[in-house]
Structures are given as C-alpha cells and as structure tokens.
C-alpha positions as CSV (number, residue, x, y, z in Angstrom):
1,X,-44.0,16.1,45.0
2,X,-45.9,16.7,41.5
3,X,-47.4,13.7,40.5
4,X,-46.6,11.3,43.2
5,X,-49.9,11.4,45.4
6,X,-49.4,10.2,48.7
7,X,-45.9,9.0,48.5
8,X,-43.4,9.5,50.7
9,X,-39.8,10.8,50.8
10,X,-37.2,7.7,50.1
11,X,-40.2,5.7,49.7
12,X,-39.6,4.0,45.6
13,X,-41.8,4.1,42.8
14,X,-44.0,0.8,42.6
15,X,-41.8,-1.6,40.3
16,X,-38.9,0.7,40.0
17,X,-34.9,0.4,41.3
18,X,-32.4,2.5,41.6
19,X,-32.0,5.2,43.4
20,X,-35.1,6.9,44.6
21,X,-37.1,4.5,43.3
22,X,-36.8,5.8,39.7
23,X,-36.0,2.6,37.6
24,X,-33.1,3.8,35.5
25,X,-33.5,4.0,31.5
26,X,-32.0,0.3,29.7
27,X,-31.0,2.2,26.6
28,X,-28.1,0.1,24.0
29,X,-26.6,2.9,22.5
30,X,-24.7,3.1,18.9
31,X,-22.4,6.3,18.1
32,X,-25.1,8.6,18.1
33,X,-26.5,7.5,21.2
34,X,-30.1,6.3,19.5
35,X,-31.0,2.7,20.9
36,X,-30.3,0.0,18.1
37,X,-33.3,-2.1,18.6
38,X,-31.3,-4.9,20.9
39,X,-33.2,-4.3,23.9
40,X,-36.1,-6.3,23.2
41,X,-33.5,-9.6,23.3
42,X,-31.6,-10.9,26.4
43,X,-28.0,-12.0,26.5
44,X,-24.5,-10.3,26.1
45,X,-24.9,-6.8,24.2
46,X,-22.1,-5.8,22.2
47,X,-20.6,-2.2,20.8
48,X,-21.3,-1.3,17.0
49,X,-19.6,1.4,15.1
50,X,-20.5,3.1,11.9
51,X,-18.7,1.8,9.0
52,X,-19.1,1.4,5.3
53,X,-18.6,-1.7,3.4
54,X,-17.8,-1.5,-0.1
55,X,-18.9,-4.4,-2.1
56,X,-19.4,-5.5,-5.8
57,X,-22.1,-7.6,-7.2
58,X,-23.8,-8.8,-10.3
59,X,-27.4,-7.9,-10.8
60,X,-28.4,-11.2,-12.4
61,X,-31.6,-12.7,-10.5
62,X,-31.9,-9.8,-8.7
63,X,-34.7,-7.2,-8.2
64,X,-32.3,-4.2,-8.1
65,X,-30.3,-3.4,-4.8
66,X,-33.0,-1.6,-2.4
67,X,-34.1,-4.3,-0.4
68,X,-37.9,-4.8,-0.4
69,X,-41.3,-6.2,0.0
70,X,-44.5,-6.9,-2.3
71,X,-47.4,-6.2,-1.8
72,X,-48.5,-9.9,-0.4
73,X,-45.3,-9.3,2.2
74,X,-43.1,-11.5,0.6
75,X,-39.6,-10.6,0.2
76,X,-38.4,-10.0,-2.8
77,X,-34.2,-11.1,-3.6
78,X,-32.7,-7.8,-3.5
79,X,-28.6,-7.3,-3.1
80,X,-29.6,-5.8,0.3
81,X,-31.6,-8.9,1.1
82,X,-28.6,-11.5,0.5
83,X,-26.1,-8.9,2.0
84,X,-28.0,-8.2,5.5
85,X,-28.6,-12.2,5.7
86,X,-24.8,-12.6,5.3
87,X,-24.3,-10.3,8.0
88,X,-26.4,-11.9,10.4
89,X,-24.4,-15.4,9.8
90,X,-21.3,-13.4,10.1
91,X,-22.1,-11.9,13.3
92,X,-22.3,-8.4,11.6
93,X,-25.4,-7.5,13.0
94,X,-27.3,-9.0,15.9
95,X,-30.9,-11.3,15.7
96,X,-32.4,-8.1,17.7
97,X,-31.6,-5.7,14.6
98,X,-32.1,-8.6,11.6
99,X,-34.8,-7.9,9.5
100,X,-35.1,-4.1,10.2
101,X,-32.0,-2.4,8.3
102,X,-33.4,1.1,10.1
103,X,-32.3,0.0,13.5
104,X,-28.5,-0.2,12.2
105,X,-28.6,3.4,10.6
106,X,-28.7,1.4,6.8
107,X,-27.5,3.7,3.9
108,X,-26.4,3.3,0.1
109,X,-24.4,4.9,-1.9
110,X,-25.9,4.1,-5.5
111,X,-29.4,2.6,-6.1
112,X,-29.4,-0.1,-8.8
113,X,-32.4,-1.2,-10.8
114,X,-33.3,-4.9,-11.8
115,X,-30.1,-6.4,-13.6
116,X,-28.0,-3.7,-13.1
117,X,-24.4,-5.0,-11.8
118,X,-22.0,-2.9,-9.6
119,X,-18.1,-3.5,-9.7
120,X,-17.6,-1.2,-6.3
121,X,-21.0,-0.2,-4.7
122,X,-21.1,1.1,-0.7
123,X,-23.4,1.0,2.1
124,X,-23.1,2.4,5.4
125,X,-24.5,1.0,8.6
126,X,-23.7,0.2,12.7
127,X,-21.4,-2.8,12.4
128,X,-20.1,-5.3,15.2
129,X,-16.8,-6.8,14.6
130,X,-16.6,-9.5,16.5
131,X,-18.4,-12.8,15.8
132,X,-20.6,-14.3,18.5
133,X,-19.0,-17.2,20.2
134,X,-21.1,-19.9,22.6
135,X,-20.1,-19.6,26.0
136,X,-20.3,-22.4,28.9
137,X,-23.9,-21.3,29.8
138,X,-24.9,-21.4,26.3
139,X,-25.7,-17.8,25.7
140,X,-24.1,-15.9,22.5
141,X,-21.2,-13.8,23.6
142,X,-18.3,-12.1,22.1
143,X,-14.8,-11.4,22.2
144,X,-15.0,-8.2,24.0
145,X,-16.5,-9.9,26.6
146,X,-14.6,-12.4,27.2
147,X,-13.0,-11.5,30.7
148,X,-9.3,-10.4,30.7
149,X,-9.0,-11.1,26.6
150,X,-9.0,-14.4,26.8
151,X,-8.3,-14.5,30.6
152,X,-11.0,-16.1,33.5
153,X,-12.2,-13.3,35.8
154,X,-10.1,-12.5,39.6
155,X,-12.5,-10.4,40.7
156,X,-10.9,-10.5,44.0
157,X,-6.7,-10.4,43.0
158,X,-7.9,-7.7,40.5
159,X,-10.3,-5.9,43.0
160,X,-6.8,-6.0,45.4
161,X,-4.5,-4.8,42.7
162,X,-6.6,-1.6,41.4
163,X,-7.9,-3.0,38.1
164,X,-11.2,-4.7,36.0
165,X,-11.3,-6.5,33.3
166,X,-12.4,-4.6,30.0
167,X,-16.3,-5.4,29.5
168,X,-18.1,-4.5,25.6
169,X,-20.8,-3.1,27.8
170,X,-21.0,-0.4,30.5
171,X,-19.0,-1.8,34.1
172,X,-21.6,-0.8,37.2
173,X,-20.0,2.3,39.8
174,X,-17.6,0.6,41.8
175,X,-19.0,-0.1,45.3
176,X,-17.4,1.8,48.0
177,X,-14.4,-0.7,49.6
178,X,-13.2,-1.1,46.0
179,X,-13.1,2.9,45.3
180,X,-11.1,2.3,48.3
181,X,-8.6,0.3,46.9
182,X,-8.4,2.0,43.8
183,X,-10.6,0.7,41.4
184,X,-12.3,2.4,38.9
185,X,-15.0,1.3,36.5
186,X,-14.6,0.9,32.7
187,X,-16.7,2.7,30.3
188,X,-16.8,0.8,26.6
189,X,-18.1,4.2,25.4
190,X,-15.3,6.4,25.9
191,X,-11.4,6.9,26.1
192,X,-10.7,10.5,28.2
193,X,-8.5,11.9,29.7
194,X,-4.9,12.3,29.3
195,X,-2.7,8.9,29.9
196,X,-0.6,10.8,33.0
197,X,-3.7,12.3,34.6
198,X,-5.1,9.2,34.7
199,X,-1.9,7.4,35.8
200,X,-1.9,9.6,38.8
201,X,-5.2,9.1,40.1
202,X,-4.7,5.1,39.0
203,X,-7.4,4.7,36.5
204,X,-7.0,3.2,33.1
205,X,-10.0,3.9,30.7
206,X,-11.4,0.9,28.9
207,X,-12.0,-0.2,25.4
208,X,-14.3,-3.0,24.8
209,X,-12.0,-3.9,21.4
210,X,-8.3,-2.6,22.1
211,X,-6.4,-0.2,24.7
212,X,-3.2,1.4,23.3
213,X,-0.1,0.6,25.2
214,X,0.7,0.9,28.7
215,X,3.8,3.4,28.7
216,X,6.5,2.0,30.9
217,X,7.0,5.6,32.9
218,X,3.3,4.9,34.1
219,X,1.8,3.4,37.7
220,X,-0.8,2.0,38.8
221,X,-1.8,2.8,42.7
222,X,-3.6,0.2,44.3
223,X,-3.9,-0.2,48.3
224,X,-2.1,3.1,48.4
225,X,1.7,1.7,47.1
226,X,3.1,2.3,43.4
227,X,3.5,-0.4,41.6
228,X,5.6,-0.8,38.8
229,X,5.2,-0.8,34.8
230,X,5.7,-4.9,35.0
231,X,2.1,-4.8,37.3
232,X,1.0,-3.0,34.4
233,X,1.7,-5.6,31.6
234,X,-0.6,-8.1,33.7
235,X,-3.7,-5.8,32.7
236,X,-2.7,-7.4,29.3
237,X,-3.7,-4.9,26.6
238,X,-3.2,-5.0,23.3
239,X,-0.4,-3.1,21.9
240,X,-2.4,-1.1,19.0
241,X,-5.9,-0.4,18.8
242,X,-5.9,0.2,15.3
243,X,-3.8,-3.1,14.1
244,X,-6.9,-4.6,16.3
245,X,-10.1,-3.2,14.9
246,X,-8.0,-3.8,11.1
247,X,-8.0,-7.3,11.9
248,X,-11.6,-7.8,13.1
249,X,-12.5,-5.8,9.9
250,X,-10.0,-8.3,7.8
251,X,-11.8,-11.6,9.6
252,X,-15.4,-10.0,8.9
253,X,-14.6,-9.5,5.4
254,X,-13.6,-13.3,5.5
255,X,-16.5,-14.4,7.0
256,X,-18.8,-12.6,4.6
257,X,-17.1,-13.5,1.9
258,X,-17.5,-17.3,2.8
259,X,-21.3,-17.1,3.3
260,X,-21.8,-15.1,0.3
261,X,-22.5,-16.5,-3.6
262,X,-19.6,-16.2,-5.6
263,X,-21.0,-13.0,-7.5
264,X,-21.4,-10.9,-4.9
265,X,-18.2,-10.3,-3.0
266,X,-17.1,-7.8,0.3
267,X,-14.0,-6.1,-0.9
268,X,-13.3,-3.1,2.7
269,X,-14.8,-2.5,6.0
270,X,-13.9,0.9,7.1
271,X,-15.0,2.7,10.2
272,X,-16.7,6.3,9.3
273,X,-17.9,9.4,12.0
274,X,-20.6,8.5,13.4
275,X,-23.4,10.0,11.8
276,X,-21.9,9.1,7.8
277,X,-24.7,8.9,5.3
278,X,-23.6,6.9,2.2
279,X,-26.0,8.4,-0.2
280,X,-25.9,12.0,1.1
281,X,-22.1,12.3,1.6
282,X,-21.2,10.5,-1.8
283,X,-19.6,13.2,-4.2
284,X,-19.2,11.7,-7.6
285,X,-20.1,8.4,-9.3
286,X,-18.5,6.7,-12.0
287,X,-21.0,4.4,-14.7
288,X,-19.8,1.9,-17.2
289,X,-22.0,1.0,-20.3
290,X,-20.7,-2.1,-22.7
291,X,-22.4,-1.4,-25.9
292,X,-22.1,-4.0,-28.7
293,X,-20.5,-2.0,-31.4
294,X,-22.8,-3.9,-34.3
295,X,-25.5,-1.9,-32.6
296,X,-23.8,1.2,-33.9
297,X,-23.3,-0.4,-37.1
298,X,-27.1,-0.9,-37.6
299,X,-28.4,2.3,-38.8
300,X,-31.3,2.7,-40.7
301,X,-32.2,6.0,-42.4
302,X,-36.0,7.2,-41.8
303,X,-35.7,11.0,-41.2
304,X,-36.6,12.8,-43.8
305,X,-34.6,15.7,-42.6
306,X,-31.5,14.3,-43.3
307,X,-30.7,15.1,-47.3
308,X,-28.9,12.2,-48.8
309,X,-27.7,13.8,-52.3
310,X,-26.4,10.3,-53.3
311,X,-29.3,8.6,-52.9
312,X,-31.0,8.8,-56.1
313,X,-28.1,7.6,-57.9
314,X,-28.0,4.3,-55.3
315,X,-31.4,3.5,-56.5
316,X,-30.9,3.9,-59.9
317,X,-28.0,1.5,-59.7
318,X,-30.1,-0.8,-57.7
319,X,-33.0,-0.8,-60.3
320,X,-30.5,-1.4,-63.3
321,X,-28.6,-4.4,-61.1
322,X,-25.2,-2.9,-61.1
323,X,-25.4,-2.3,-56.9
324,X,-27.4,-5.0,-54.6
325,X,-29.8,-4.3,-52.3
326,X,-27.1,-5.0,-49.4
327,X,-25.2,-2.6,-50.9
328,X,-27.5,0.0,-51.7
329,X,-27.9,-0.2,-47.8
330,X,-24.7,-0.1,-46.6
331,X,-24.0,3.3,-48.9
332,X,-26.8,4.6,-47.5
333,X,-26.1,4.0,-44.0
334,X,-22.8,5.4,-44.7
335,X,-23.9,8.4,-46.3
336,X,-26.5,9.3,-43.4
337,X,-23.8,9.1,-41.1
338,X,-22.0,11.6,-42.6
339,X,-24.8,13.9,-42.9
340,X,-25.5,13.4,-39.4
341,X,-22.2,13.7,-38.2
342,X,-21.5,17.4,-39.8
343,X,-19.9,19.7,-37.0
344,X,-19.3,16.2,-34.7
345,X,-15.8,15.3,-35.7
346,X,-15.8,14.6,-38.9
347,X,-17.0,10.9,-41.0
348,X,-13.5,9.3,-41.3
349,X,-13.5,8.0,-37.4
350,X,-14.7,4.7,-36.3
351,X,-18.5,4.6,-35.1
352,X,-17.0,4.4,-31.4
353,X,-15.0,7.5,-32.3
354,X,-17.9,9.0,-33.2
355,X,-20.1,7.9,-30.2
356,X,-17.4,9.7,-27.6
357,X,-17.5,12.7,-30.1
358,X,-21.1,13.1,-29.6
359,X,-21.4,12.1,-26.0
360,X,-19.2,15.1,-25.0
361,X,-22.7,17.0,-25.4
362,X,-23.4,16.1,-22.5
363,X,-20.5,17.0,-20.3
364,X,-21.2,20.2,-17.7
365,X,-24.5,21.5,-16.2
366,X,-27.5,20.4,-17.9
367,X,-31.4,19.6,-17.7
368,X,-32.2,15.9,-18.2
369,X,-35.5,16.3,-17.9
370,X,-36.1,14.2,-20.9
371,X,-34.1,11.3,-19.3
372,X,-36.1,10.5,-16.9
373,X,-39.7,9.7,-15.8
374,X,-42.1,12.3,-13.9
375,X,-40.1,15.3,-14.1
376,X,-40.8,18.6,-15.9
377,X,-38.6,21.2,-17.8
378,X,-38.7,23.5,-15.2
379,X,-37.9,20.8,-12.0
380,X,-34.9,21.7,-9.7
381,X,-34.2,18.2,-9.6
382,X,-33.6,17.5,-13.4
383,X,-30.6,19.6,-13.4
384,X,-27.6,17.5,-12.9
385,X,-23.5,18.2,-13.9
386,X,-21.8,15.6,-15.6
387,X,-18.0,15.4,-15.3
388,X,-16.6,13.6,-17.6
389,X,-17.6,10.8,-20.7
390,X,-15.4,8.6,-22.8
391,X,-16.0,5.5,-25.5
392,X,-13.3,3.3,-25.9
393,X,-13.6,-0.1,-28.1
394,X,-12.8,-2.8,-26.1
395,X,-13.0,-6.9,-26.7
396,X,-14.5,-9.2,-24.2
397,X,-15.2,-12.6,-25.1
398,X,-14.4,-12.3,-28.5
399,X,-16.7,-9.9,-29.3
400,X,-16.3,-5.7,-29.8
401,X,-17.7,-3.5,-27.2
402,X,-18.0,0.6,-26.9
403,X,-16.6,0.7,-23.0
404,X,-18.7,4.6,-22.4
405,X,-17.6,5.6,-19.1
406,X,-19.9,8.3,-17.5
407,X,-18.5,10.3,-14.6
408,X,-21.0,12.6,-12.9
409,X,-21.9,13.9,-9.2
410,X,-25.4,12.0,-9.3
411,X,-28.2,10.2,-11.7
412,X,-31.5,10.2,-12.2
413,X,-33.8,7.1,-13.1
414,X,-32.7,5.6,-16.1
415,X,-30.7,8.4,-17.5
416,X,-27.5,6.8,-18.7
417,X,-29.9,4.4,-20.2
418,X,-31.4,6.9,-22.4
419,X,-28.3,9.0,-22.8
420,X,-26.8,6.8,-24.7
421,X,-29.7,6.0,-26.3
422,X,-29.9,8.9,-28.2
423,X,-26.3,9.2,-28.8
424,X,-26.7,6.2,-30.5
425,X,-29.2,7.1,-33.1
426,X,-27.4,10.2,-33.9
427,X,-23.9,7.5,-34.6
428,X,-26.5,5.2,-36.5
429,X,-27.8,8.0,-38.7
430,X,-31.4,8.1,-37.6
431,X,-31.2,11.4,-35.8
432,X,-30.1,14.5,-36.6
433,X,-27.4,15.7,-35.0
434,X,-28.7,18.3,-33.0
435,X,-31.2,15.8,-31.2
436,X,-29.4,15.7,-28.2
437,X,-29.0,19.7,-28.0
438,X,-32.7,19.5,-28.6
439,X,-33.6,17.1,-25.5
440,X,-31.2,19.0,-23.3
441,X,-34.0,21.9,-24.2
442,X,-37.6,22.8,-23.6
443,X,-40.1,20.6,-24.5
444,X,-40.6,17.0,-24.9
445,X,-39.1,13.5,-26.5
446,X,-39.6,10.4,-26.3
447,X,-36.7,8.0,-25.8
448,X,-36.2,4.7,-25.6
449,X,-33.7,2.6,-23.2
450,X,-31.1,1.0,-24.1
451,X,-30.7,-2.9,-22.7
452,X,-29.9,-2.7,-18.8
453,X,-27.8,-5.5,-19.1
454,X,-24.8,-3.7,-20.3
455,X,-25.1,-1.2,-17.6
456,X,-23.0,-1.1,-14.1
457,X,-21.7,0.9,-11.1
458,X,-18.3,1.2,-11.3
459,X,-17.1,3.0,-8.3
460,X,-18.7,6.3,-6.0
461,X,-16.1,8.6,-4.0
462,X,-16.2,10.6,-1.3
463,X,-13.7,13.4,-1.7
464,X,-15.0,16.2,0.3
465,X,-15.6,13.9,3.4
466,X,-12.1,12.5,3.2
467,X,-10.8,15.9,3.0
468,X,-12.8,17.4,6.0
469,X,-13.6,14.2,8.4
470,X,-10.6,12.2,8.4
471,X,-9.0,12.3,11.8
472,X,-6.7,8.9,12.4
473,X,-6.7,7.1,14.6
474,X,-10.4,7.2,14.5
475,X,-11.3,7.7,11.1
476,X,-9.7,7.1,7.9
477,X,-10.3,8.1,4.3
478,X,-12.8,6.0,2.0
479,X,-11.0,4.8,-0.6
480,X,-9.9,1.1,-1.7
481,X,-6.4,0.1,-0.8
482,X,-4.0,-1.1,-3.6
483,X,-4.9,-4.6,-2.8
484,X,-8.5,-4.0,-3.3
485,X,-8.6,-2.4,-6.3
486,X,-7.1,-5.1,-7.6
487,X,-9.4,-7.4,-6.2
488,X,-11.9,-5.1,-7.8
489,X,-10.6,-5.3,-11.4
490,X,-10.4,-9.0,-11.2
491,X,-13.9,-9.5,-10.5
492,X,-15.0,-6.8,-13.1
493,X,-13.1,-9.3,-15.6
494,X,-13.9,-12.9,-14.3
495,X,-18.0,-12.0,-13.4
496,X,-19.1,-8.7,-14.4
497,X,-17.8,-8.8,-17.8
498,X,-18.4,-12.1,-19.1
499,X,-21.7,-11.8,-17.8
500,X,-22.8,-8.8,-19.7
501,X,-21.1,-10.5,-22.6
502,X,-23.2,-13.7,-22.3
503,X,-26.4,-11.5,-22.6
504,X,-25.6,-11.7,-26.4
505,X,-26.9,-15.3,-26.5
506,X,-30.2,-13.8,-25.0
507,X,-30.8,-11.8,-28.1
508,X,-31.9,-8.7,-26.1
509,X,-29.5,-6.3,-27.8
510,X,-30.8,-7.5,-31.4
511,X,-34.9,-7.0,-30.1
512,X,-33.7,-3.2,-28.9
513,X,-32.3,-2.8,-32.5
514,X,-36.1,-4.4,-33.8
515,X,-37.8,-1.7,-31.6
516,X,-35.8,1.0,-32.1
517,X,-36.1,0.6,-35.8
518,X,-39.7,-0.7,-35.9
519,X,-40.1,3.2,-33.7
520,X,-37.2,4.9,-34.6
521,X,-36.7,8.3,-33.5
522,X,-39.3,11.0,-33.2
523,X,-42.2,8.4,-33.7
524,X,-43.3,9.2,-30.5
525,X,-44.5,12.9,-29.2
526,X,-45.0,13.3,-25.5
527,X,-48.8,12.6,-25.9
528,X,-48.7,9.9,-27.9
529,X,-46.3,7.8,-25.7
C-alpha cells in the first residue's frame, strides 16, 4: 500500500492497463535486451540482430570514416555518413534509429583518417534483414510479418487447428477458449525447448525469420485428437533457418550495394553474439602503403655524420669538368647509401630491397612513442607489437611502387605514416642508420608524414573470437568467403589502386620530397617543432 494513498485493492492506477492497473513497460528489445530507440515511432516493429558488415571503400572526398559533426552542426561526408544513409534506403535500419548510430550498438573495426582508403574495413551494429514493404493500409511492414509467410490470416481455422501464424514481434497470452483448444502463443525472441517435448504438449515455438523443419514423427494436438505430420506441413515453415537468414543477408548486400557509389561497396553480412564489439574484439590488422619507388631514389646527403671518403675526389672531378654535376650527385647519393646501409643488408640490393631490410626494425614489441601525437616515452599506450612487414616492388599503371605491407595487432595515429617515413630517409641516405633504433628509444624526434594518399586498410581479423564464440547454427566465424575475397582483390585493382596511382598527377609525392629535403632529418628537435 506504499505509495498509493487512498486507493483501493483492484482499483488501477490513473492512466494505466494491465493487470492491476500497472501499465506494462513498451520496451523493443535487440539481443541484449536494451530498447533500440523505435518506440518513439508507430507502425510494425521488427527483430534486429547483431551482425558485422565488412565493406571496402576509397577515402577520396571523404573526411575519414568516423562519422561526424562540425562545430556549426553540419554533417560532415564521412564513410559512416554515406553507409548508415544506405542502410536506411535498404531497410537496414529503421527511420526510429536513423541518424543516431548509438541506438543500433554502432562499432568499427579500423578508424581511417581523411583520404585514407580501405580494401576490407568492418563495422558492427543491430541489423534488420528484411526490407520494409507497404501494406494495404499504408503502413511500413515486413516480411516477418506478413501473416502465414505469405499467407492471409485464419484466425479462426487456425485458432480450431491448434496453431498462429509466426509474428516478428511478441504474439499476446492466448485467451482462455484458445488455451483450450491448444493454442499457444509465439515468442519472436526465443526457440526452447526440445522439438518432442514440445510436440507433446502441441506447441511449436516461433521464429519471426525461419522455423527449422517439422519432423514427420511429430503431432500437433488440437481439440484433443492427433493429427498427422501432413496437418503439420500446412503451418508452412521453411525448411532451413540458416539457408533463410543467408539469403536475406545475400538480398541486403544487393540492395546496399545498388544505393551505394561505385567506390564504396558491401562485400558480407554475418550475424555475430550479441554483444560483438568490432574495435575491441578485432585481433590483428593488416596496412598497405604504395610508395613511389623515385621517392627512394631521391636522396640527398645533408648529415654530416655520415663520412663519404669519395667525396673529395667527386668534387675535384667536378671542378676540373671530367664528372657533371648530375653526376657528381648520383655518386654521391650512391655512396651515402652505402654508408648508411652498413649492418642493413648490404649495398648491392635494390632501394625496395633495402626498404624491407630496414623496416624489419620494427617487427616485435616496441614504443612508438615518436609516431604519434600527444604521447610520452613512458605511456602504456605507445607500446604496440608489430607482426610482420614486407616491401615488394610492384607496377600499377605503369609506374613502380614499394607494396610495404604492415601487419600488427593495433595502430596509433599516424604511425605507419611516419614509420615509413623514417625508413625512408635511412634508404635515401639522409639518416643514419641507427635512426630508427634511436626513435624506438628515449627521447624525442621529429618526423615528418609521408603522403596519406598511398596509405589503406587492407583487411582486420578476428581469430580469437572465431576460435571461442563460434557456435553454428547461430554464429559463424568472421572471415570472407572464397567469393569475396575475390570480390575484394578486384576492387583493390579496378579502384583502390588506380586511384592511389592517379595521385601522381597531383604532385603531392614530389612536394613531400621538397619538404623533406628543404627539412630533412634532424632539423627539427622536439622544441623547436
């Protein structure tokens, strides 16, 4: 009686229904049973499930993936911005939970800054399947709740034979005369108990997307009589719930795919547990850089802790006209590689031989605190383990590229960038070859970044999560299909590719080389910056 005042027993609460008077709780659950944001809109409510998509885009004309806002509240384009709106057309996510990527549980694997392409990027979030569809009345509806699959509504034959059509949202208790006669509401939320337990009390769970076959040894009891496995083919179910929910995933790749620009393309839908964080459960992540490989022949000696033996005798041959000055250069450049490259490998390999000689510094455990903003020597978070790293020459629209591949578990901000920076000027000559041992130390450096345009995401994988969570039917591990990697690899060729190679025109790889040698290593101390 706390808290009512003067009402009485039975009597309801002012406004309320239900039983008691105590208006029951509207709540649209997801997975996790949090509401999803769909309350505040009327009309047909349908189930979403957890799922990653994994998607590839180029960066160009984008601000970076994150989706976001400035500071006058005008959207910015983002990959997130163009993929959410794609969604909403493909009947991905509802007009309730548009605009807010929180109310569908939004994750992402891999941030991307401004430019930055992605051959195989993933983000996680509640997904519906099935598209809306305008029904008679004119109110949005979908396939799950379409009576009977496909079938008008006989409440009354169905009532008498001891079944209900499957509903995408919760079915009411059943009133008392059809307990009677064997009915039994369907839950979208759940599948329980065991197929001959139910069978003998005569109640078949529902699924708002598919029910697994009826097996022929079962019954169904309505107004008290068996009936036989035929009765039980009326019900109509489809045959296999999971060669269902593949096709709706199939069609909502289509549709995405239609309503998206040509460089950003969906390439799987899987479903995940329930509570899948893209980001946080993301074990490695695989970078490629394309480097022009004339930026490696650019080298221009300034250290004065490099000894060139030869070079008195260059000049001298300059001064008496027996050696040009282009020349002069060139056996210069060549001799600081050399010097620079003592203990590296050697001078007779290629300057993308040398490049994935000196980038193996960087393999294992190691503080990057250099290659990155805002972090000190002694932060936690500059600590990072880099897996593997390769350099491989490679030809893309006629022109020679160093294909470094960086495999690691995670990246900070802008640390490929100036990785391979530095690994650069060591190949170049204008850095000794202990500078990267030196950055991977104490103290500070100043480095420069390398042009984003040649960097992209190539894939993320999530190998302790398919080794632990995986339990089929339900949940399958998150990898690309045959198919799709090969869908993959043909858009890394036809846009990624090209379009890194078409930032040559642009001339931003030859104003890095003007800056780099205009400031070239150690110019800059950490105050001066």
């Amino acid at each position: 009686s706390i808290g009512l005042g003067a009402m009485g027993r039975g009597q309801k609460r002012p406004g309320g229904g239900g039983q008691g008077g105590f208006k029951k709780k509207s709540r649209l659950e997801g997975d996790s049973g949090r509401p999803t944001g769909d309350d505040e809109f009327d009309g047909p409510r349908v189930p979403k499930r957890m799922h990653v998509i994994m998607f590839g885009y180029s960066g160009v004309g984008y601000h970076g993936l994150q989706k976001q806002v400035e500071n006058q509240g005008r959207q910015v384009p983002t990959i997130e911005a163009e993929l959410e709106t794609a969604l909403l057309k493909a009947g991905g996510i509802s007009q309730g939970n548009y605009g807010d990527i929180n109310k569908v549980a939004w994750s992402r694997a891999a941030r991307t800054d401004k430019g930055v392409h992605a051959a195989c990027n993933v983000v996680a979030l509640r997904l519906q399947l099935e598209p809306p569809v305008a029904s008679s009345e004119g109110m949005v509806a979908h396939d799950s709740q379409r009576a009977g699959a496909g079938e008008p509504a006989a409440e009354g034959r169905e009532a008498a034979q001891g079944t209900f059509p499957g509903s995408s949202g919760a079915i009411a208790a059943a009133e008392a005369p059809e307990a009677a006669q064997g009915a039994f509401p369907v839950n979208c939320g759940a599948i329980a108990a065991a197929a001959e337990q139910d069978a003998a009390r005569g109640a078949f769970p529902g699924n708002p997307g598919a029910i697994g076959t009826v097996n022929s040894t079962m019954t169904i009891r309505g107004d008290g009589d068996d009936q036989s496995a035929e009765k039980a083919q009326q019900l109509a179910l489809p045959a296999d719930p999971a060669a269902a929910d593949e096709r709706k995933r199939s069609e909502l790749i289509s549709r995405l795919n239609a309503v998206l620009p040509a460089t950003i393309r969906v390439f799987h839908i899987q479903k995940t547990s329930k509570n899948f964080d893209a980001r946080l459960q993301c074990d490695r992540r695989r970078y490629e850089y394309l480097l022009p490989v004339f930026v490696l022949e650019d080298g221009v000696v300034r250290k004065p802790d490099i000894s060139l033996p030869g070079l008195p005798d260059t000049l001298a041959k300059v001064a008496e006209g027996s050696l040009s000055v282009d020349e002069a250069a060139e056996a210069i450049r060549t001799e600081a590689r050399e010097e620079a490259l003592q203990g590296v490998g050697g001078s007779t390999m290629t300057p993308v031989e040398m490049l994935h000689e000196v980038m193996q510094q960087y393999v294992g455990t190691h503080n990057f605190h250099n290659f990155t903003a805002g972090l000190q020597s002694n932060s936690a978070q500059a600590v990072r383990f880099m897996i593997e790293i390769s350099a491989e020459e490679i030809v893309v629209g006629g022109e020679k590229f160093a294909r470094i591949r960086l495999y690691g578990q995670s990246f900070l901000l802008h640390q490929i960038r100036k990785m391979i920076y530095a690994a650069t000027e060591i190949v170049r000559g204008t850095a000794p070859s202990s500078a990267i041992a030196d950055c991977l130390r104490g103290g500070k450096q100043y480095l420069h970044l390398v042009p984003g345009e040649g960097l992209f995401l190539d894939q993320v994988e999530y190998d302790a999560y398919n080794s632990h969570k995986v339990a089929a039917p339900h949940t399958y591990p998150l990898e690309l299909s045959a198919e799709a990697q090969e869908q993959v690899e043909a858009f890394k060729a036809a846009v990624i590719y090209p379009t890194i190679a078409s930032s040559l025109e642009s001339g931003v790889f030859q104003e890095y080389l003007r800056v780099v040698q205009q400031f070239p290593w150690g110019t800059y101390d950490h105050e001066d910056k």
